[in-house]
N, CA, C and O of each residue as an XYZ file, in Angstrom:
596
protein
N       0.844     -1.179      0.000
C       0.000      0.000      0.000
C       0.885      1.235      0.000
O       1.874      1.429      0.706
N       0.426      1.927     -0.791
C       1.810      3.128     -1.298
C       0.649      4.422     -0.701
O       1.322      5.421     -0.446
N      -0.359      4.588     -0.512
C      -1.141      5.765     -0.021
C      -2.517      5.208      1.568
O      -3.224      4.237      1.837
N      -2.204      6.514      2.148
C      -3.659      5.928      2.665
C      -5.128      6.524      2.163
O      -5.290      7.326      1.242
N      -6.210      5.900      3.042
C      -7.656      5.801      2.418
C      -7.594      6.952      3.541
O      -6.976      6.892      4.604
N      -8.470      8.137      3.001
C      -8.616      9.177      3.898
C     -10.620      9.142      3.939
O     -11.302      9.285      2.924
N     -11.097      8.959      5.116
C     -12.669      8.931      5.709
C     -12.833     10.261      6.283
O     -12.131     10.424      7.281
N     -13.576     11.296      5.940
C     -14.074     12.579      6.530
C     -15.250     11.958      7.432
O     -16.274     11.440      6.987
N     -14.894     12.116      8.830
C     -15.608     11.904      9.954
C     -16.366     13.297     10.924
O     -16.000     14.451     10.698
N     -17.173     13.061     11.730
C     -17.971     13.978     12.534
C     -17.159     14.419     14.150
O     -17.607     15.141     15.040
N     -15.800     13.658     14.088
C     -15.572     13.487     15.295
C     -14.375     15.156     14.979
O     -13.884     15.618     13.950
N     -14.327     15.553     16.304
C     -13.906     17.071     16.428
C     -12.397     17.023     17.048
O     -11.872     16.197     17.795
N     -11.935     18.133     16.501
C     -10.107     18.318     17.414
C     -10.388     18.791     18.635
O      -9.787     18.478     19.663
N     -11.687     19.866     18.511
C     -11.597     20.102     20.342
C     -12.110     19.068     21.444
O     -12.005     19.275     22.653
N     -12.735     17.811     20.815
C     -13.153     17.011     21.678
C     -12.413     15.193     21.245
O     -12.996     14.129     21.034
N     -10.577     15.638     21.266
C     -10.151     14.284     21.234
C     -10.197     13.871     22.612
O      -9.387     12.946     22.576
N     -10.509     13.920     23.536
C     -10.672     13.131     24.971
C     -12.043     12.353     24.698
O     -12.306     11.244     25.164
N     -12.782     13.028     23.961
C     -14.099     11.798     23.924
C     -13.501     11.083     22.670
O     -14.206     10.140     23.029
N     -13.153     10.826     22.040
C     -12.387      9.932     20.714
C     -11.975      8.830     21.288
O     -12.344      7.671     21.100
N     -10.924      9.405     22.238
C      -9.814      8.554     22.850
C     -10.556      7.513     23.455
O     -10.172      6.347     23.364
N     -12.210      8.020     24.434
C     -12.986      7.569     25.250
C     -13.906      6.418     24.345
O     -14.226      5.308     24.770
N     -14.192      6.890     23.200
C     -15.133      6.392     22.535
C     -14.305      4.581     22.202
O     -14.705      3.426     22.345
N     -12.912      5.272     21.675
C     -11.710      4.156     20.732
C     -12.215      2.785     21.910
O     -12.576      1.627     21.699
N     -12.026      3.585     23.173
C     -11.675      2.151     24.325
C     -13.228      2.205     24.792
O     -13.248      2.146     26.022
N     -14.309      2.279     24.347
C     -15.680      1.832     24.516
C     -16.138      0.898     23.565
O     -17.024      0.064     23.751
N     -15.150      1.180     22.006
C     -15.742      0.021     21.167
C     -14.667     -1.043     21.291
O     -15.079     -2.203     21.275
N     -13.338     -0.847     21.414
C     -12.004     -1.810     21.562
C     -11.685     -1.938     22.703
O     -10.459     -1.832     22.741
N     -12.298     -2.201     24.203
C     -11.390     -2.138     25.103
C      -9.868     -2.992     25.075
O      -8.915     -2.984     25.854
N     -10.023     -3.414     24.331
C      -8.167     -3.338     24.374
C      -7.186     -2.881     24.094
O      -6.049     -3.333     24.233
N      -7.719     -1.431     23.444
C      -7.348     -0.394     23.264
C      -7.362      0.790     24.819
O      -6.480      1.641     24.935
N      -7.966      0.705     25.386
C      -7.727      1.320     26.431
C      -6.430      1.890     27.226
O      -6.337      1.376     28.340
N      -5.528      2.716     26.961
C      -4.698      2.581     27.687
C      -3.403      2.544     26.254
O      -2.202      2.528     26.522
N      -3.822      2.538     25.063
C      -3.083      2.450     23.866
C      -3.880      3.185     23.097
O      -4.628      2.423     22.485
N      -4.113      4.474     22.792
C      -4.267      5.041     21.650
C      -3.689      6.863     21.934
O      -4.382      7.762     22.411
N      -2.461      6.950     21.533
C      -2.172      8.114     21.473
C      -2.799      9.500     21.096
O      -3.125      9.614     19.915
N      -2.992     10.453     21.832
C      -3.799     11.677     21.362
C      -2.688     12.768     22.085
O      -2.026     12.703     23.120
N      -2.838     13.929     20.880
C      -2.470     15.341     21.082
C      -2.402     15.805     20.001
O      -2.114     15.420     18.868
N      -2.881     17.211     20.764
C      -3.493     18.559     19.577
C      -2.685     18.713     18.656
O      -2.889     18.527     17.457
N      -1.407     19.178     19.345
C      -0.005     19.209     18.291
C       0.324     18.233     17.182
O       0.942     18.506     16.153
N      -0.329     16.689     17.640
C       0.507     15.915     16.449
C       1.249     14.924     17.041
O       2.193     15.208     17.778
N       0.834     13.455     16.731
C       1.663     11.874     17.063
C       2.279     11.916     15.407
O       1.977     12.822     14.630
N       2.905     11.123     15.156
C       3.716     11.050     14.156
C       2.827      9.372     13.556
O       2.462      8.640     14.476
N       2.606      8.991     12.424
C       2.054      7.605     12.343
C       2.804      7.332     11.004
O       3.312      8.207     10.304
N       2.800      5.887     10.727
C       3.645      5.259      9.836
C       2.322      4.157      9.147
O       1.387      3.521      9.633
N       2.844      4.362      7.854
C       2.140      3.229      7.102
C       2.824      1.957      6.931
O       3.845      1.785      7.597
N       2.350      0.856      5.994
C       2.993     -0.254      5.908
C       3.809     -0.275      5.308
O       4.379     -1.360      5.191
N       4.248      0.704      4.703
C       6.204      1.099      3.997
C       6.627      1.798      4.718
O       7.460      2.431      4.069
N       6.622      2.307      6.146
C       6.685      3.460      7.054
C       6.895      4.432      6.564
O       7.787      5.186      6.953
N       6.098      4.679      5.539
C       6.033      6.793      5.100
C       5.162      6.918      6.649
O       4.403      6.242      7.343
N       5.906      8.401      6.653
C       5.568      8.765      7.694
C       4.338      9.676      7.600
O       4.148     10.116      6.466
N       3.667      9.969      8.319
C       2.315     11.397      8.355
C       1.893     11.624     10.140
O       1.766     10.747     10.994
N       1.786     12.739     10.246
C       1.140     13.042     11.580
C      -0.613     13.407     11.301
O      -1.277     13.780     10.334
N      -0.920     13.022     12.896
C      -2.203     12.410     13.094
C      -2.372     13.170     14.602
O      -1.482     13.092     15.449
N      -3.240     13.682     14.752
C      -4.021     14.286     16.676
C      -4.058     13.401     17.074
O      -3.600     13.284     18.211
N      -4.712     12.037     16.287
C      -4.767     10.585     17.715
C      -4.343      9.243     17.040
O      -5.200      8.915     16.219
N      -3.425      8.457     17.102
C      -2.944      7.327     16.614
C      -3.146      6.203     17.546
O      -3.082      6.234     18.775
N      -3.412      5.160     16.736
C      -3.945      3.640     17.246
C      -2.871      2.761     16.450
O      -2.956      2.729     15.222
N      -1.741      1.959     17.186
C      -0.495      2.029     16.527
C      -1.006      0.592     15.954
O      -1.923      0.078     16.596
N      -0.503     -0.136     14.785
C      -0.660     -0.905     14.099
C      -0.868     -2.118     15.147
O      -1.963     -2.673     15.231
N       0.100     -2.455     15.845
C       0.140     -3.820     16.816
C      -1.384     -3.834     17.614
O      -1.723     -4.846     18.229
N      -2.075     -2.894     17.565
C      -3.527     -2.737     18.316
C      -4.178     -2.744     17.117
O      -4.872     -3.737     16.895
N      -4.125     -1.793     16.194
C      -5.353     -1.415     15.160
C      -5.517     -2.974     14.896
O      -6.310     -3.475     15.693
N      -4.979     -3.860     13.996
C      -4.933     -4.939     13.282
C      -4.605     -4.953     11.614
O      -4.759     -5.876     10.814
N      -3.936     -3.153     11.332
C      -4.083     -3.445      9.638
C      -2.548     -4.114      9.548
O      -1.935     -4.955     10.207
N      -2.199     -3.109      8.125
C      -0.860     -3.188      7.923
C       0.148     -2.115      8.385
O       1.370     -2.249      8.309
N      -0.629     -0.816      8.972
C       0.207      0.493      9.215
C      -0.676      0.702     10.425
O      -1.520     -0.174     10.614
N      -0.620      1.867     11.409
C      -0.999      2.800     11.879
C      -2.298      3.681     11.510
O      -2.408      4.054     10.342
N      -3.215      4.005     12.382
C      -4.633      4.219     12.391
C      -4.747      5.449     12.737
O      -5.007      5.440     13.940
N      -4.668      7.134     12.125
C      -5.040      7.980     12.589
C      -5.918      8.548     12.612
O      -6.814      7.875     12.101
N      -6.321      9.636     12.976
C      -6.874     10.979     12.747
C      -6.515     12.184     12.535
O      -5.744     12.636     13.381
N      -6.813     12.877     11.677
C      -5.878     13.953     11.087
C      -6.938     15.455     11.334
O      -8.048     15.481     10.803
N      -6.602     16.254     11.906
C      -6.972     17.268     12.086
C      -7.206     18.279     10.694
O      -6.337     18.227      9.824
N      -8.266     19.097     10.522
C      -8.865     19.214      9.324
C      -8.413     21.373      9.539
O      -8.334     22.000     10.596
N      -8.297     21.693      8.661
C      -8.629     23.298      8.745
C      -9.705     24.279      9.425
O      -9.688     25.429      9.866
N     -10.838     23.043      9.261
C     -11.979     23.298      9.865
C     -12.650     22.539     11.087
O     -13.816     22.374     11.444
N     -10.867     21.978     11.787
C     -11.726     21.586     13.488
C     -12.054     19.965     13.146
O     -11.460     19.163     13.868
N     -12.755     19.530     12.332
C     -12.750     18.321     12.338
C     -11.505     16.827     11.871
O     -10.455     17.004     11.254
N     -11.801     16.039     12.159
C     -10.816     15.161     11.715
C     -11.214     14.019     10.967
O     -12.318     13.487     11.082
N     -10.315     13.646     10.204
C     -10.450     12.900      9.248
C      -9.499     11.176      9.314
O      -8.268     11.195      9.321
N     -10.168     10.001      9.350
C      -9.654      8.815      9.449
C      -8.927      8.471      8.351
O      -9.243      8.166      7.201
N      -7.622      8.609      9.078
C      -6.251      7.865      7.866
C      -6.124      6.467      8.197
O      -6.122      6.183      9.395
N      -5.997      5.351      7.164
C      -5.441      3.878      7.631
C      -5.252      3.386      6.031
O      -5.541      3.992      4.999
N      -4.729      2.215      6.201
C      -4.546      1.584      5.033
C      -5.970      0.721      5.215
O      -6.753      0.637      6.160
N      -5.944     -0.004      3.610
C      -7.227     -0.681      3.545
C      -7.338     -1.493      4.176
O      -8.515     -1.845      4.112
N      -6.518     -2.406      5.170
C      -6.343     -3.556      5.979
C      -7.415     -3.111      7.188
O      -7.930     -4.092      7.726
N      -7.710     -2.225      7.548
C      -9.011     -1.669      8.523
C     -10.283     -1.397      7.841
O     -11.349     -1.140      8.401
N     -10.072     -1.475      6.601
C     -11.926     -1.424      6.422
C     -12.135     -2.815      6.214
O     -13.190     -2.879      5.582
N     -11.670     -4.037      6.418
C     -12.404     -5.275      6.389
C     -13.537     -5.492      7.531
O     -13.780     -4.740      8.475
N     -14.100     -6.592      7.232
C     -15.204     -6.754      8.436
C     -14.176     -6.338      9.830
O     -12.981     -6.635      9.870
N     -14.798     -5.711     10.770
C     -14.554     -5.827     12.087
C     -13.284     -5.269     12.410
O     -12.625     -5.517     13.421
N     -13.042     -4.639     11.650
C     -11.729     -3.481     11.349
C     -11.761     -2.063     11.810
O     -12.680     -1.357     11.394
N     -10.825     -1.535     12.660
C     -11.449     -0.353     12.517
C     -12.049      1.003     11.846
O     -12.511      2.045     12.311
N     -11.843      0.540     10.632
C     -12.295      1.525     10.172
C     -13.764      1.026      9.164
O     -14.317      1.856      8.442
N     -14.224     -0.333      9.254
C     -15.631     -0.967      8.857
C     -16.597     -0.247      9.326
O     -16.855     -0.075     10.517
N     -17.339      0.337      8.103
C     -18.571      0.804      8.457
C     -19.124      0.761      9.852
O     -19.263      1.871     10.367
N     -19.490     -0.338     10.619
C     -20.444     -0.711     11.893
C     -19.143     -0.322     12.557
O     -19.379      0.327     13.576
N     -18.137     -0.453     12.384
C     -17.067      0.121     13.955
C     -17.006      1.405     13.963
O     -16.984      1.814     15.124
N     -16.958      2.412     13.026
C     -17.066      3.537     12.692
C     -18.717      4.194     13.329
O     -18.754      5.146     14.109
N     -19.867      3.543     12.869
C     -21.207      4.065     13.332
C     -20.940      3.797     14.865
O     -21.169      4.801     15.540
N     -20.505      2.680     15.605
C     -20.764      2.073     16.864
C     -19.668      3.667     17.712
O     -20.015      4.474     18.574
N     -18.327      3.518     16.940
C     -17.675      4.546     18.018
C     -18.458      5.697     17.735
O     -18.436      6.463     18.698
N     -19.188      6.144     16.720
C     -19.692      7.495     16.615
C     -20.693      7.583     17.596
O     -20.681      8.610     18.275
N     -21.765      6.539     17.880
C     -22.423      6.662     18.706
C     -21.662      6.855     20.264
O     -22.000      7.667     21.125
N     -20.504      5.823     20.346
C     -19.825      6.506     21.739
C     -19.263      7.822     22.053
O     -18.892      8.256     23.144
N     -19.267      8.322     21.017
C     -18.372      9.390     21.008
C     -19.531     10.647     21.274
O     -19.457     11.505     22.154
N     -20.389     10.523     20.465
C     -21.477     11.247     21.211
C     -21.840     11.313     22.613
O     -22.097     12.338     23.245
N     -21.836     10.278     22.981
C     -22.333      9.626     24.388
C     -20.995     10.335     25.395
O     -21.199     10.929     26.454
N     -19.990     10.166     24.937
C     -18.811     10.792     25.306
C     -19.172     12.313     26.071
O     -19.228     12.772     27.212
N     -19.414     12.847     24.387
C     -19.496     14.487     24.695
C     -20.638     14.967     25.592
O     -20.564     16.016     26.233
N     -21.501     14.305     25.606
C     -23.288     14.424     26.059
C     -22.641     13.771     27.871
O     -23.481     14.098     28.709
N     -21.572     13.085     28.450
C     -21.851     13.030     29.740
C     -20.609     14.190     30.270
O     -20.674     14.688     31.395
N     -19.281     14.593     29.110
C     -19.008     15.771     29.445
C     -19.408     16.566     29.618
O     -18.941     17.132     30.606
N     -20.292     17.135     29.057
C     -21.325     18.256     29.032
C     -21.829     18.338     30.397
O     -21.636     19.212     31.243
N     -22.874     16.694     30.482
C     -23.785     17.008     31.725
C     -23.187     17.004     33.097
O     -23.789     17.406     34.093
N     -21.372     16.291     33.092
C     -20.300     16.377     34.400
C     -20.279     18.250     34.860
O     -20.467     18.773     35.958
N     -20.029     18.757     33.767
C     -19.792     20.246     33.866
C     -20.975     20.971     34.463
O     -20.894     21.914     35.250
N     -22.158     20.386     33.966
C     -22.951     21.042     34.301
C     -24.047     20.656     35.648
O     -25.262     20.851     35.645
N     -23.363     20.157     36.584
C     -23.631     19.117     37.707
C     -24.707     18.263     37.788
O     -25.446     18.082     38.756
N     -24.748     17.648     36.476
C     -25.926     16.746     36.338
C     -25.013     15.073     36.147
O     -23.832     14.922     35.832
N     -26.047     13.994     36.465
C     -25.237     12.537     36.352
C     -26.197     11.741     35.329
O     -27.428     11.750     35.306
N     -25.351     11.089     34.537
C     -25.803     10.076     33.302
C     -26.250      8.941     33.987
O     -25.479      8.290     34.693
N     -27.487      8.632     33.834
C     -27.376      6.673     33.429
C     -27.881      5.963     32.254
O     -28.982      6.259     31.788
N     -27.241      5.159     31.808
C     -27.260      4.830     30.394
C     -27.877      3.189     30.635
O     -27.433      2.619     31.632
N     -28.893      2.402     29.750
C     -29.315      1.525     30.126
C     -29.285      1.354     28.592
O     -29.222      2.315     27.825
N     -29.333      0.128     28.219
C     -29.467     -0.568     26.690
C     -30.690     -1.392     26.498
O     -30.584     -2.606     26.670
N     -31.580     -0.998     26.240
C     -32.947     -1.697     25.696
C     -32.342     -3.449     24.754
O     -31.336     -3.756     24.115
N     -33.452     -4.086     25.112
C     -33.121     -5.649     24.313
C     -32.903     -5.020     22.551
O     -32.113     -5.366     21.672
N     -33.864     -4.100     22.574
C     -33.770     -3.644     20.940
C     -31.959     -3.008     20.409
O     -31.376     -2.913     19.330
N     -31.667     -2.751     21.605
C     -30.365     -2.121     21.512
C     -30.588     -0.607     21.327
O     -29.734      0.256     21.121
N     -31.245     -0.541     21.385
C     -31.247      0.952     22.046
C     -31.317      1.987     23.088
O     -32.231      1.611     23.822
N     -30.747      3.309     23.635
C     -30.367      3.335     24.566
C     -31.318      4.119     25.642
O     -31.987      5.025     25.144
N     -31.417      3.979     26.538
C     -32.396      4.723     27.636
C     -31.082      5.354     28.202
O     -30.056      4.730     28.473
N     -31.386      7.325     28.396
C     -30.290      7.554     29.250
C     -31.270      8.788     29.939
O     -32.129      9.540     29.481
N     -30.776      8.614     31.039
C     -31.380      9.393     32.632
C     -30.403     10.529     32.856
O     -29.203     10.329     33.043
N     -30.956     11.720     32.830
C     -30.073     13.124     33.379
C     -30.264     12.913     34.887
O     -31.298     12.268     35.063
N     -29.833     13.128     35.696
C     -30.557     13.700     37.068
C     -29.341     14.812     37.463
O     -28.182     14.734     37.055
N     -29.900     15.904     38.387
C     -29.130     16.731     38.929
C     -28.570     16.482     40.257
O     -29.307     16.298     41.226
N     -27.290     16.467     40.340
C     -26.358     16.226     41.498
C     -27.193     17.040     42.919
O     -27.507     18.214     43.110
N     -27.325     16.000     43.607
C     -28.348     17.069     45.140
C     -26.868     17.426     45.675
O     -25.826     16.778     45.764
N     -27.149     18.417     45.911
C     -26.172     19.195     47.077
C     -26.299     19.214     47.939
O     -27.278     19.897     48.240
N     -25.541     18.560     49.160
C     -25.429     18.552     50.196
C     -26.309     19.310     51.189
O     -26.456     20.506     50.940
N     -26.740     18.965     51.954
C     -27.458     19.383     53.225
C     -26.934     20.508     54.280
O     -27.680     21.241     54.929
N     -25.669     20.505     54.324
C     -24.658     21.100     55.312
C     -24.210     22.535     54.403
O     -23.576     23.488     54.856
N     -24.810     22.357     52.801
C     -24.242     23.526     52.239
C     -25.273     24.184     51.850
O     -25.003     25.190     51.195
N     -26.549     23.932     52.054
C     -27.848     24.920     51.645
C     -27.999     25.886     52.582
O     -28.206     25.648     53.772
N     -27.897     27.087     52.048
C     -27.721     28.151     52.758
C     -27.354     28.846     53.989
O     -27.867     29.482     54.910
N     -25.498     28.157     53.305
C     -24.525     29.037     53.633
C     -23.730     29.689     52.840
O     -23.384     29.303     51.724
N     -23.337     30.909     53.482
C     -23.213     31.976     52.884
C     -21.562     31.435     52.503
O     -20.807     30.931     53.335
N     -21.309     31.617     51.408
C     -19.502     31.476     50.827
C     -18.779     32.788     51.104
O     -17.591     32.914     50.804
C-alpha cells in the first residue's frame, strides 16, 4: 500500500478526549493504547512513510498493515487515515465500527457536558439495543444549603 484511504468523519479536534474515550468503549483493548495530542503523534504506514495524526492507534492494536489515525482538518474536524487492511469486516475503520464509536463518542461528549454542568448520566441498553439515558441533577449537600460562601 503506497497511499492511505482518507474517511471525513464527525468526530472534532476540540473534543479528542471523547475519541480517545469512545476508541476504548468500542475496543477495550485499546484502552490505555491510543495516542492523542493537539499538536501531532507522528504515524507510519505499511512502507513506514511517515504522516502526523491528533490521535494514533499504533498498528500492533489497530490490526491493519500500518498505523490508524486521525488527522486534524482546517476546519476543526478530523479525518480517518489507515490503510485498507481496517476497512475489512470488524476493522477499525468498517462501516459498523465507525457508526458504533460514533455513537460513543457522542455519548462521550453528552456526559461531558452534563459532568460540567452538575448533572449525572445513566445509560441503560434496551433488548432492541437501544439506549435509555437518565439526566438527574447532582443534590447538594445538606450542610451547604444556605450558607453563605
Amino acid at each position: 500500500m503506497s497511499e492511505w484511504m482518507k474517511i471525513r468523519t464527525a468526530f472534532e479536534l476540540a473534543h479528542l478526549d471523547c475519541l480517545v474515550t469512545a476508541l476504548g468503549r468500542v475496543r477495550p483493548q485499546l484502552q490505555g493504547h491510543v495516542e492523542a495530542n493537539p499538536a501531532g503523534v507522528e504515524m507510519r504506514d505499511y512502507h513506514r512513510k511517515a504522516a502526523t495524526a491528533q490521535v494514533v492507534v499504533r498498528r500492533a492494536q489497530a490490526g491493519g498493515y500500518g498505523d490508524l489515525g486521525f488527522v486534524a482538518q482546517a476546519d476543526g474536524s478530523l479525518t480517518l487515515v489507515a490503510d485498507d487492511g481496517h476497512r475489512r469486516e470488524g476493522g477499525l475503520a468498517c462501516e459498523a465500527t465507525l457508526r458504533a464509536l460514533r455513537e460513543q463518542y457522542d455519548f462521550a461528549k453528552v456526559e461531558q457536558a452534563a459532568g460540567k454542568g452538575g448533572y449525572e448520566l445513566a445509560r441503560t441498553v434496551e433488548p432492541s439495543g437501544r439506549w435509555r439515558v437518565e439526566l438527574t441533577k447532582r443534590a447538594v449537600p445538606q450542610a451547604l444549603i444556605g450558607r453563605a460562601w
